[in-house]
N, C-alpha and C positions, 0 to 999 in steps of 0.2 A: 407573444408565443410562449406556451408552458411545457417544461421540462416532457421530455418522453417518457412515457411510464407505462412497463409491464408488469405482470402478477404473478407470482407462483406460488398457487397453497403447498400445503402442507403434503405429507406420507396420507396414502389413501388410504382411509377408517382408522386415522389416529386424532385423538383428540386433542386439540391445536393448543401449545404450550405460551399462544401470543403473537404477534406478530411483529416483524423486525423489518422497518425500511432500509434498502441499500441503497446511494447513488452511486453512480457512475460521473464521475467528473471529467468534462471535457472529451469525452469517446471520440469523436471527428476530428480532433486536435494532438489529441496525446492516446494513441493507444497502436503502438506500432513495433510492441512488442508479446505478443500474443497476453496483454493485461485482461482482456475478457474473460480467457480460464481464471483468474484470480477471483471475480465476482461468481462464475458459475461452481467453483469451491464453494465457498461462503455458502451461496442460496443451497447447494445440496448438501452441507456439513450440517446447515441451521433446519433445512427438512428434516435429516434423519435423525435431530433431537426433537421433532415433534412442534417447530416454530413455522409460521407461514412466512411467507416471503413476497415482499413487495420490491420490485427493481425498477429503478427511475433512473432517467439520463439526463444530465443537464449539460447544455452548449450554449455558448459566448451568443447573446438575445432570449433566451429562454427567462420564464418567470422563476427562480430558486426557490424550489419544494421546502416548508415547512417540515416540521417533526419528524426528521428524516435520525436515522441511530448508527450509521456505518458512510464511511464515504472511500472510494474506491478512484486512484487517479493513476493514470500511465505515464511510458513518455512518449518524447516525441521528439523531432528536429527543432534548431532554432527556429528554424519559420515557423512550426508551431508554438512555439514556445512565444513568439513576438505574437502572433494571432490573438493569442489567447489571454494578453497580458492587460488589455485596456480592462477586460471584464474579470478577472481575475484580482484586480485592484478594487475594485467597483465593490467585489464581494470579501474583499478581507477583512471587513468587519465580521462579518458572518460566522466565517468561517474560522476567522481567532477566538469568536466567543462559542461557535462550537466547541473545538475543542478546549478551549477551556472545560466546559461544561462535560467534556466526560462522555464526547460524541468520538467514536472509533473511525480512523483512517488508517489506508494505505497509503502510497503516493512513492509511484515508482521514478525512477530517474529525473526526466525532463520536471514534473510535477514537484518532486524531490526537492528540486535544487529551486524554485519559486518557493517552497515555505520556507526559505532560509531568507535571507537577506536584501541579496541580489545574485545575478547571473553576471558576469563579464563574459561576454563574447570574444572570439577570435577576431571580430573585425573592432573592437574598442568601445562598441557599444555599453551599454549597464541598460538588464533587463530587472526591475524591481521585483523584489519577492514580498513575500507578506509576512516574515517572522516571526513565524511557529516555532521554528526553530533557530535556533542561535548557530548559524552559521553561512559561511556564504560563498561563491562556485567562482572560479576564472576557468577560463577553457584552456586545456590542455596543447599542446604540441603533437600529441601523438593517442593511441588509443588504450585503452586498459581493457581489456579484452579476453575471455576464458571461465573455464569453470572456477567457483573459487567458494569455499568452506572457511567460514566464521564460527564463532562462540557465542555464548550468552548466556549471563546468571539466569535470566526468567525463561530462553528456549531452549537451552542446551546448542546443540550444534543444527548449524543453519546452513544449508546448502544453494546454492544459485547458478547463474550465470552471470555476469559482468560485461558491459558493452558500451563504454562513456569515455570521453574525451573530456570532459567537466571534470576538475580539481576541487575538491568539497574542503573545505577545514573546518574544523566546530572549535566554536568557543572555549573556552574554560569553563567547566559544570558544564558542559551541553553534553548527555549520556550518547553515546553510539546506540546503532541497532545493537552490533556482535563487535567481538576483536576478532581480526585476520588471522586465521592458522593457514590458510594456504590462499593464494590470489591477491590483488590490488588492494581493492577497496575504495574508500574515499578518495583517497589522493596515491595512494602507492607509498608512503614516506610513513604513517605515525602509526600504522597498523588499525585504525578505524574503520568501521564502514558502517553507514548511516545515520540513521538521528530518530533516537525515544523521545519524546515529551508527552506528557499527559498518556493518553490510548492514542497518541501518531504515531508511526510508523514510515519514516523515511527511509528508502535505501537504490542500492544498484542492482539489484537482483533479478535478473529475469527470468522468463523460463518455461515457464510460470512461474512465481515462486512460490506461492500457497501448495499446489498438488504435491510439493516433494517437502512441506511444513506444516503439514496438520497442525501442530503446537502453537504454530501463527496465525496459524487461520481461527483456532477457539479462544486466541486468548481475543483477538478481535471481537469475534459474536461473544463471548463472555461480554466484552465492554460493553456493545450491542444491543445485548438486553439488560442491561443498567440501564443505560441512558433511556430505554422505551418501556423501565420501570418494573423489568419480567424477572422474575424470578430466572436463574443462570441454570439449564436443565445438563448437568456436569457430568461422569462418569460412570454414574449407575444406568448410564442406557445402552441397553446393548445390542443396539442393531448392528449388524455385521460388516455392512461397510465403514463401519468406524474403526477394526481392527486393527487399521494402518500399516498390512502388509505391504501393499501393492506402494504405498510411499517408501517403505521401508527397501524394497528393492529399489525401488527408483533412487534412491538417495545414496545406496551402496553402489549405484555403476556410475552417478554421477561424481561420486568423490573419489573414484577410481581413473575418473580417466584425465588424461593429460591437458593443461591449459592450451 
């Protein structure tokens, strides 16, 4: 069986700046926090720079798509999380030499926490990760939960939502996404939240978190179109939905309001 795959060109009568494949990792298993808006960001940020857009989904049986530049992952429950682990192992080869090579991801909570290490579950289980990042998750007692506003040398201020019961620690040298100026984070205790390596991008963010991070969403299709060899079409474009009002308000009522 091979991966699902849909299409979306480009801005109609602009001439197409290349094309950028997105996957969609594990959608039926891990995506049960509205992570969809996250890829339909990306494919209309990377339209209104004049790139076509190809969107592909892969689930646990599917053939894993070739020359693929972006890769997009949710979370989900431990049931998902155990579901999806025999074939998530199968492909970490793949998917380490991905990203090594300079291939962009997301990878929201549940997902999150498999490129680390391992998962310790609440029942004692160890669910294995695949070691993108140098860090590793126990489950929590209790939940982390609310709006919550981070940092970041390369985004500036990062705004989310937070909804995990997973304890995250990173290594020594393992970069965070942001530092915590207001919310949990990782663990609630060292003021982290997430995990940078390469063009990955771990974190707890929900929300969407792209729509209210434009900054996060280009620096991804920035990597994007590296990796698919395209010239990076950067801020001389000035179509209007890239003005980032409408985030801008969205980000000023989400950091307003109370956890």
């Amino acid at each position: 069986m091979s991966a699902q795959f849909y299409e979306h060109s480009g801005e109609a009568g602009s001439s197409s700046a290349g094309t950028l494949r997105i996957l969609q990792l594990y959608p039926r298993d891990m995506n049960i926090y509205g992570d969809w808006g996250n890829t339909l960001v990306l494919t209309r940020r990377a339209q209104w720079r004049g790139y076509d857009v190809e969107v592909l989904s892969y689930d646990p049986g599917d053939e894993l798509p070739g020359d693929v530049h972006l890769v997009v992952g949710g979370g989900g429950q431990d049931s998902g999380q155990e579901r999806i682990t025999a074939d998530l192992q199968a492909r970490s080869a793949d998917l380490r030499a991905w990203a090594q090579g300079g291939v962009a991801m997301l990878v929201i909570c549940g997902l999150y926490q498999l490129f680390g290490h391992r998962f310790l579950t609440g029942q004692g289980s160890e669910i294995p990760g695949i070691s993108v990042f140098d860090a590793e998750t126990v489950a929590g007692d209790g939940r982390l939960i609310g709006n919550i506003t981070t940092t970041s040398e390369t985004f500036g201020t990062i705004v989310g939502y937070e909804n995990h019961s997973g304890l995250t620690t990173l290594a020594p040298g393992q970069a965070p996404f942001g530092r915590v100026r207001s919310g949990d984070g990782n663990n609630g205790k060292d003021g982290t939240e997430g995990a940078l390596a390469h063009r990955v991008i771990g974190t707890y963010l929900h929300g969407s978190l792209l729509p209210k991070n434009p900054a996060v969403a280009d620096w991804l299709l920035q990597g994007a179109a590296g990796a698919a060899g395209l010239e990076w079409v950067g801020d001389a474009v000035a179509h209007p939905s890239l003005d980032g009002a409408w985030a801008d308000k969205a980000r000023a009522v989400a950091m307003s309001r109370p956890r």
